[in-house]
Backbone bond lengths (Angstrom), bond angles and torsions (degrees), N, CA, C in turn:
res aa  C-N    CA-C-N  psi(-1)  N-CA   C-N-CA  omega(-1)  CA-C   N-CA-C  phi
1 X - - - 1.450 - - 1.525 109.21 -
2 X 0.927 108.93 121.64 1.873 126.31 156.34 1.313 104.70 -24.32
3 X 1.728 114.60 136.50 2.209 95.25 174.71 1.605 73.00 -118.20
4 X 1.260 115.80 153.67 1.241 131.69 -166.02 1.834 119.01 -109.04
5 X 0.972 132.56 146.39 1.756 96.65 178.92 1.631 116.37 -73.90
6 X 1.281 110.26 -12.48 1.544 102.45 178.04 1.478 94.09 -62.58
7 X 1.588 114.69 -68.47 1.376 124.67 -166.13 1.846 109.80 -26.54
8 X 1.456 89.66 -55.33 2.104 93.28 171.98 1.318 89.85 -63.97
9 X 1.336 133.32 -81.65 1.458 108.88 -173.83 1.370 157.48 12.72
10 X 1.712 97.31 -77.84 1.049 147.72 158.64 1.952 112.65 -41.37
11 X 1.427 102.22 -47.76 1.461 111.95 -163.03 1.747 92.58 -98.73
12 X 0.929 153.29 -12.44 1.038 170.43 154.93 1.639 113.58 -47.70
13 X 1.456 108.49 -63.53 1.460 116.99 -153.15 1.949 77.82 -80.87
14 X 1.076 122.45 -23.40 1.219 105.77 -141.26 1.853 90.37 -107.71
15 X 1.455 106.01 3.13 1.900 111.49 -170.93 1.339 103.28 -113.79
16 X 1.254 107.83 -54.27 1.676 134.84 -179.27 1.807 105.78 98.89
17 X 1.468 103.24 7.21 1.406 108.50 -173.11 1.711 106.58 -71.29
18 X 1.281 108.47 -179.27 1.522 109.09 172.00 1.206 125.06 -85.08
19 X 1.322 114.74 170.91 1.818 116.17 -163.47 1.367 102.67 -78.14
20 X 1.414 131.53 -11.38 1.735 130.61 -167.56 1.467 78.50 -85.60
21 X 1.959 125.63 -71.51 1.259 141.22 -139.16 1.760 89.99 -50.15
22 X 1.670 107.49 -38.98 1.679 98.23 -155.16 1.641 100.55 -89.29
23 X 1.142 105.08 -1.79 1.510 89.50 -176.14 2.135 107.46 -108.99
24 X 1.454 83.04 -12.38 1.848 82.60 163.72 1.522 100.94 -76.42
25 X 1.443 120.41 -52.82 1.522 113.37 -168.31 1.933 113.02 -61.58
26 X 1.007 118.90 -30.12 1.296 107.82 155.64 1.308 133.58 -79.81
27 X 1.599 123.73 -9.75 1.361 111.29 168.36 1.584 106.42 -75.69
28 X 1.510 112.68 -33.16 1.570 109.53 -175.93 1.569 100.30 -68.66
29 X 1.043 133.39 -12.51 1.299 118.10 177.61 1.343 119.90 -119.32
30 X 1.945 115.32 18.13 1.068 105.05 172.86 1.117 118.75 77.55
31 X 1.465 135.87 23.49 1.122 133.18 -177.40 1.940 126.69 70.58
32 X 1.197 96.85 21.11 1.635 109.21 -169.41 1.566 115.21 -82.04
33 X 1.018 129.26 74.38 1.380 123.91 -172.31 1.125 123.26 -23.59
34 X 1.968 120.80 -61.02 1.289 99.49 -151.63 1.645 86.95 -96.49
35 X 1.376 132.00 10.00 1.342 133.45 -178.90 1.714 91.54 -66.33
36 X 0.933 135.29 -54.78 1.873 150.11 -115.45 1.761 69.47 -105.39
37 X 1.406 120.30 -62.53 2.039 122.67 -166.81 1.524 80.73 -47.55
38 X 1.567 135.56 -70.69 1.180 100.25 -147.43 1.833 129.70 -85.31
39 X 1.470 103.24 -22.15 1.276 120.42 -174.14 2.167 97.55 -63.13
40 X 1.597 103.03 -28.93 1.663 112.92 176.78 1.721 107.05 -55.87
41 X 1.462 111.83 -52.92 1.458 130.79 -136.66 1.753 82.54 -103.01
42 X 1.201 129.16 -15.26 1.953 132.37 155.56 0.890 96.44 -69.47
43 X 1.175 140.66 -96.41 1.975 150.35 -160.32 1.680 85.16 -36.17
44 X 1.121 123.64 -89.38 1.324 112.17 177.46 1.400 138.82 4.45
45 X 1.631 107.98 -80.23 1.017 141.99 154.64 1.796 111.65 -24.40
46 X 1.124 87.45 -66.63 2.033 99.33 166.42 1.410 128.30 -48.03
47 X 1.806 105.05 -56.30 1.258 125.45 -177.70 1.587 111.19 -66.59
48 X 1.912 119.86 -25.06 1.210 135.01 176.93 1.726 93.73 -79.45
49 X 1.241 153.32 -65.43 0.851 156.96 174.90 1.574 115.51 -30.38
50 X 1.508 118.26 -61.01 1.368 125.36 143.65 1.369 118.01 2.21
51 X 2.084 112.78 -71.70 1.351 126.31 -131.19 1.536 83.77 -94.69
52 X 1.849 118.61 -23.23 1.429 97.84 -162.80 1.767 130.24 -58.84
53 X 1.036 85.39 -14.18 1.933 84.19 -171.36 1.645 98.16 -90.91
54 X 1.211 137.20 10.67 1.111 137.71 -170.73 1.838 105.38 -91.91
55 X 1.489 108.20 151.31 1.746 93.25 -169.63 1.865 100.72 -83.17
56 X 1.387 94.71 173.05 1.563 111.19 -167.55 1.304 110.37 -143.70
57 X 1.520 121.14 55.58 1.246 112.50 173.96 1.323 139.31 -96.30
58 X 1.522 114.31 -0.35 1.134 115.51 156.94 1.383 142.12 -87.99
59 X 1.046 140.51 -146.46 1.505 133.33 -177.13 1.250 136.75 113.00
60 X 1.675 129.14 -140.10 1.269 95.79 167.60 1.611 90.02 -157.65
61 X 1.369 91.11 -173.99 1.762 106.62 -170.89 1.519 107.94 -125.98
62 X 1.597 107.79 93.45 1.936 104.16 -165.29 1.864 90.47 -96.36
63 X 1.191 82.04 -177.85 1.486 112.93 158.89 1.627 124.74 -135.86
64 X 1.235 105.57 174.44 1.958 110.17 -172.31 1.589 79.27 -158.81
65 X 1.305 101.11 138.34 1.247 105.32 157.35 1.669 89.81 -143.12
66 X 1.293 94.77 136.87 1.722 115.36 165.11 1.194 143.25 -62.89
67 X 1.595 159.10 88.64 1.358 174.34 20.52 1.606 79.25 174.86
68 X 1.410 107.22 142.16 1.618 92.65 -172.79 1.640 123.99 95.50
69 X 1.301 104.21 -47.19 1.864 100.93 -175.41 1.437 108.78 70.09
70 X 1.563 105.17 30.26 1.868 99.15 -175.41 1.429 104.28 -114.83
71 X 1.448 124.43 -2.32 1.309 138.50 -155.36 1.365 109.62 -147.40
72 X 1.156 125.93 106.51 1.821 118.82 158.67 1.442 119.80 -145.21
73 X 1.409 118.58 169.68 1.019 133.02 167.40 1.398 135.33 -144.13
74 X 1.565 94.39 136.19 1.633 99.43 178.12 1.560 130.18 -72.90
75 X 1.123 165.70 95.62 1.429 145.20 156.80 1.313 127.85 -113.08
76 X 1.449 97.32 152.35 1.529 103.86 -178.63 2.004 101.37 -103.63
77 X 1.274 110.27 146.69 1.408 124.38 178.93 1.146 127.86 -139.17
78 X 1.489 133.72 109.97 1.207 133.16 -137.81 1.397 104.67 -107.49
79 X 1.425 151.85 137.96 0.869 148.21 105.12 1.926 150.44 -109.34
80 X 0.823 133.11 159.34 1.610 127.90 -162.14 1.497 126.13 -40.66
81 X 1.257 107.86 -38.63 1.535 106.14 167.38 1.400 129.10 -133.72
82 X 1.154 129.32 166.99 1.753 132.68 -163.44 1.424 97.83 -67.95
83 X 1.464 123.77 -57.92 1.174 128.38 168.04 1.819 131.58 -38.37
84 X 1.006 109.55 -19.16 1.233 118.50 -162.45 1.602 90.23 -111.94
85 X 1.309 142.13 -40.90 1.015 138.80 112.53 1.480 140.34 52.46
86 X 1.879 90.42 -69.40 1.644 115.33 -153.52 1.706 84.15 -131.05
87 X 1.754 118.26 2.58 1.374 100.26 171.70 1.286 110.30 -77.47
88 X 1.792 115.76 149.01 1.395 116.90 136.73 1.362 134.25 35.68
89 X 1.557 80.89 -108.08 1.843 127.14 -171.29 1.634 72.97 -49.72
90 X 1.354 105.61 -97.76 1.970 117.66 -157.20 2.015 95.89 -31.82
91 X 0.824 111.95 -49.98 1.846 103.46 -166.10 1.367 102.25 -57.46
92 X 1.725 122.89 -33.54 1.692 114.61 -173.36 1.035 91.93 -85.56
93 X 1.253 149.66 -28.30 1.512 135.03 -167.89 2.125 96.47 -76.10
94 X 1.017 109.17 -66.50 1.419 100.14 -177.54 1.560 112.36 -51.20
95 X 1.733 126.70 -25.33 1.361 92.11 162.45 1.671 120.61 -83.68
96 X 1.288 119.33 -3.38 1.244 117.53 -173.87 1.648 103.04 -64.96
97 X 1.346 105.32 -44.31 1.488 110.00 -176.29 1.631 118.77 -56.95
98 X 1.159 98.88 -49.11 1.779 110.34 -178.37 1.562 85.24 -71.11
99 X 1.082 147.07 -38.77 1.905 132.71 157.94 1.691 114.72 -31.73
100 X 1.491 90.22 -64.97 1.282 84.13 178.33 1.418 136.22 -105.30
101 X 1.466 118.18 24.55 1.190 135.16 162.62 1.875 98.87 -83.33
102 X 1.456 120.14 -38.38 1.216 109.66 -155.37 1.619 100.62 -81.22
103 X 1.504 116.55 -22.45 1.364 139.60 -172.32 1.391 122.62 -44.35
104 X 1.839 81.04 -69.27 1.491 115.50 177.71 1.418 145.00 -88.60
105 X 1.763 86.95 -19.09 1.515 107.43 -164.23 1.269 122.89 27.39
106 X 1.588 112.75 79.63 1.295 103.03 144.80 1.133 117.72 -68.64
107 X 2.261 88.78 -177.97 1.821 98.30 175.00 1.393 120.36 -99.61
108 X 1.861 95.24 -30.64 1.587 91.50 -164.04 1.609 72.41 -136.80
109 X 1.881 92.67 164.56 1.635 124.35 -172.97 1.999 90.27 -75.55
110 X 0.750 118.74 -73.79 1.776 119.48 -166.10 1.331 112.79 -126.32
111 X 1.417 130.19 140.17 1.598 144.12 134.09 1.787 89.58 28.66
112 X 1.515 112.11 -80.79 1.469 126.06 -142.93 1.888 91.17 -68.65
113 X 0.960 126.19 -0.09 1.289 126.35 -154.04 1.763 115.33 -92.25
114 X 1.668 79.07 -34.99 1.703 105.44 -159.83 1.765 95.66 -71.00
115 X 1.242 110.77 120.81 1.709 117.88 -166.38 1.836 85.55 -76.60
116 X 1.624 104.76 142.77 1.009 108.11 -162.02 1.624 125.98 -81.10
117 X 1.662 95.03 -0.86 1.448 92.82 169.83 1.456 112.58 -95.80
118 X 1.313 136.20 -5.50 1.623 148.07 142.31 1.327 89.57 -38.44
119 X 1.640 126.79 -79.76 1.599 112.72 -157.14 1.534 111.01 -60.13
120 X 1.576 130.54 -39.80 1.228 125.91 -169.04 1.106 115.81 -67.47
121 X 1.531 119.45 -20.69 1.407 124.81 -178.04 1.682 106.95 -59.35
122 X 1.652 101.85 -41.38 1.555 121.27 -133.98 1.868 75.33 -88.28
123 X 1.311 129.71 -40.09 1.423 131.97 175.52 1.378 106.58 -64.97
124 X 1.028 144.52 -38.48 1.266 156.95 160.39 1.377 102.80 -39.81
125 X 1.524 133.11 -73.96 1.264 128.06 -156.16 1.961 102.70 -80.26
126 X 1.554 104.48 -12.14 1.264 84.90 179.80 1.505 107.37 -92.78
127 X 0.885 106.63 -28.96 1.527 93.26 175.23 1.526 127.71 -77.51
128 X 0.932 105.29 6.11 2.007 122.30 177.71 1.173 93.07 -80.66
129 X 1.585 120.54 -31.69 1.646 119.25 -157.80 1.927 114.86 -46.38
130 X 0.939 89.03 128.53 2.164 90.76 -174.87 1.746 85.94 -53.45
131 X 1.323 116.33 -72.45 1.784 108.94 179.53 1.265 131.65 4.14
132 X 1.792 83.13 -75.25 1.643 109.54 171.98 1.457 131.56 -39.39
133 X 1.128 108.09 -36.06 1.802 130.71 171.43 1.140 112.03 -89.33
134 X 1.129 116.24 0.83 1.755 99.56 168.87 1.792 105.66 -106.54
135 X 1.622 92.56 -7.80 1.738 94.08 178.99 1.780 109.09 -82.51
136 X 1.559 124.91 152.17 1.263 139.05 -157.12 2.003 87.35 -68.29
137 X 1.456 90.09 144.72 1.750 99.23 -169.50 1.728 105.45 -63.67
138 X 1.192 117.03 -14.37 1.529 121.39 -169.86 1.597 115.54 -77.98
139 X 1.486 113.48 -21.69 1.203 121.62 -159.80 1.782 107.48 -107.72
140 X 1.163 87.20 -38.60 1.674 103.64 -176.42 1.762 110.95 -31.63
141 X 0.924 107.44 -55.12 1.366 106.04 170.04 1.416 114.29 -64.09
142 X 1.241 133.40 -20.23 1.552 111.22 154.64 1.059 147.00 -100.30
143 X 1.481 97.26 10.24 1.794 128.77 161.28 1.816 116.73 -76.39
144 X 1.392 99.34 -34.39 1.553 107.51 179.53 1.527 98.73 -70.90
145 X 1.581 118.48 -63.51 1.425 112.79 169.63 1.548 144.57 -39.56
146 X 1.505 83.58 -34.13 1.666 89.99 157.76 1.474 122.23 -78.47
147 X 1.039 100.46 -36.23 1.885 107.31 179.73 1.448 104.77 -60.75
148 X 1.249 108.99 -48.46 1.512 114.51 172.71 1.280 120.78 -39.30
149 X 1.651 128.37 -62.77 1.312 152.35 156.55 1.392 110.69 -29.47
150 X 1.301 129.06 -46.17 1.376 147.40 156.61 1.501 104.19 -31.53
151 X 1.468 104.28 -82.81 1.267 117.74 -166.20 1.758 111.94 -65.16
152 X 1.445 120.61 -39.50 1.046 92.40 -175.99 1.851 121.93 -70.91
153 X 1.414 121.62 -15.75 1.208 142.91 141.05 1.710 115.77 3.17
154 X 1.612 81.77 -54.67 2.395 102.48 -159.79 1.656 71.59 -96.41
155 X 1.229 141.22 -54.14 2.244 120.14 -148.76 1.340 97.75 -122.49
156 X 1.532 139.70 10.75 1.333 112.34 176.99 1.818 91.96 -112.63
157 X 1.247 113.79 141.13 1.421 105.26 -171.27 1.905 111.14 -97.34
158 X 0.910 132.34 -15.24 1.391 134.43 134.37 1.480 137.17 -25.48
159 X 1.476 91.05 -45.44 1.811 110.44 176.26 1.777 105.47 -106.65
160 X 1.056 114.98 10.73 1.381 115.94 162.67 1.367 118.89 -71.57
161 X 1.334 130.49 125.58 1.497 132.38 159.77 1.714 102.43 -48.17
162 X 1.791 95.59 116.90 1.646 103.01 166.08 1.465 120.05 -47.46
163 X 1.059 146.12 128.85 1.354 127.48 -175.08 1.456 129.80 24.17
164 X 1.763 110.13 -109.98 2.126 91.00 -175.33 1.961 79.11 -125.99
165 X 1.525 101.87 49.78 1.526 101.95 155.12 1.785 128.81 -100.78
166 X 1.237 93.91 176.48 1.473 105.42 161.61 1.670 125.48 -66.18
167 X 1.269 77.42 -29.36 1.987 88.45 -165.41 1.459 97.48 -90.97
168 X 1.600 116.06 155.86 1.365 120.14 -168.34 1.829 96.54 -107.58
169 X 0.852 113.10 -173.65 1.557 125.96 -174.80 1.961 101.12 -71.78
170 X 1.250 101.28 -51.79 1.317 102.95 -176.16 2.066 114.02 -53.94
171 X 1.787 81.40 -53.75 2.178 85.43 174.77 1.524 94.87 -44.97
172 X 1.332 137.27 -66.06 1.131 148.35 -146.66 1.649 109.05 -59.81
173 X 1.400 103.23 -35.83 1.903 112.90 178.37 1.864 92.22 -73.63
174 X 0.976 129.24 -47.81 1.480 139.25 -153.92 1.752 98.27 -85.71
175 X 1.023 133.28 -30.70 1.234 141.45 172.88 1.836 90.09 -75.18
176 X 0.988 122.38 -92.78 1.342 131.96 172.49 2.279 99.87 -12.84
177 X 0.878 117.28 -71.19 1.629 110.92 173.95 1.102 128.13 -41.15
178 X 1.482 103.41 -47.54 1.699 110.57 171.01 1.380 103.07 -68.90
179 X 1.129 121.24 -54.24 1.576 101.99 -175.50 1.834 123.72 -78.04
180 X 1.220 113.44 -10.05 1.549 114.15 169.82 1.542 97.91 -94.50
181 X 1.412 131.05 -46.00 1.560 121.16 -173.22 1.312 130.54 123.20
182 X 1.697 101.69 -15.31 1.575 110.05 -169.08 1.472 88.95 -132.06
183 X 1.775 103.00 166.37 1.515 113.10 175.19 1.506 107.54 -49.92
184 X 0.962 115.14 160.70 1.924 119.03 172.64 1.684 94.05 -140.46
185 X 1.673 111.57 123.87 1.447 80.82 150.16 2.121 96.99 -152.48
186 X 1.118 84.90 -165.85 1.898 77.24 -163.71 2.165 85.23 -119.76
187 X 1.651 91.59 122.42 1.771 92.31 -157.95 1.418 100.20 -74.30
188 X 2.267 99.48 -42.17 1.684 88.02 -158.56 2.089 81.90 -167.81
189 X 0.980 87.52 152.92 1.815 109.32 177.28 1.289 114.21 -132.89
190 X 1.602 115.07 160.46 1.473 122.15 151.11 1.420 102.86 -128.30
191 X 1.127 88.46 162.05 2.000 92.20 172.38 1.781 105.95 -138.20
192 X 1.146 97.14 113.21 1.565 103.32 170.05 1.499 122.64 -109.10
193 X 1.840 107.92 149.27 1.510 84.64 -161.27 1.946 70.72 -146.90
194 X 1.346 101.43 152.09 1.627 102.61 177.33 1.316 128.09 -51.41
195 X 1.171 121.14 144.83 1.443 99.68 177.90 1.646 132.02 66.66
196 X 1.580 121.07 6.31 0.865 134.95 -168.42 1.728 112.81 -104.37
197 X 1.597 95.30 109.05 1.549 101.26 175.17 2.021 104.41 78.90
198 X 1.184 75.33 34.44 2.322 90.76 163.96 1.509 130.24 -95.26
């Protein structure tokens, strides 16, 4: 099949990858659109994996405040250079976050975050559960783990579903790297809401 320039086009607007990357991934696939989105958004995925151990000290410190003035949030969002910074791409992603930090309110940025007597507590109350004890002693431990998985879902904001997607906040930071180039990561937030905790 012919790859067309819309077709690169096309695979482009919709990857954010480059015009060589999108037009190799459709010759290997023959011109397959959503083949080329995903085999793009793997390499990615990899090349984001790459950037993580890399430092991230620049960035910036936005705000969102919510329709009303009854809701806002602070965060800071780190990535490698000043320039990268003041891109675009990186400025909609940090308001997307203060979107969905203000949305959802989480508590903590990632898994690694949650201070570990928060999680033992949170293992603690599930396994007290009366439920829990009526389930066979062999399994119980992979009912807590799932519950766990659950929960970090609703307070870790990484493992949050991006809006009414598939992808969680974290795919969404890691998608965002591969396509800007440098580590990205979101360090620390507050969320204030009126009247909250008086």
């Amino acid at each position: 099949m012919a790859i067309t320039s819309e077709l690169v086009k096309e695979l482009r607007e919709r990857t954010g990858a480059g015009f060589m990357d999108c037009k190799r991934a459709l010759e290997e696939t023959n011109g397959d659109l959503e083949t080329a989105v995903t085999n793009l958004r793997e390499r990615g995925v990899a090349a984001a994996a790459k950037k993580a151990g890399r430092d991230a000290r620049e960035g910036v410190v936005s705000s969102y405040i919510h329709a009303g003035g009854r809701l806002g949030v602070l965060l800071e969002v780190n990535c490698e250079t000043d320039f990268v910074a003041r891109n675009e791409d990186f400025q909609k992603l940090v308001r997307d976050i203060g979107m969905q930090i203000a949305g959802l309110a989480p508590l903590y940025t990632t898994i690694e975050a949650i201070p570990a007597a928060d999680l033992e507590a949170k293992k603690r109350e599930l396994l007290e559960d009366e439920a829990l004890a009526k389930k066979p002693e062999n399994i119980r431990e992979q009912i807590v783990q799932g519950q766990l998985k659950k929960w970090f879902g609703q307070v870790v904001l990484y493992e949050q579903p991006f809006r009414d997607s598939e992808m969680t906040v974290g795919q969404l930071v890691t998608e965002s790297i591969a396509k800007i180039g440098e580590n990205i990561r979101v360090r620390r937030f507050v969320r204030y809401q009126l009247g909250e905790e008086m």
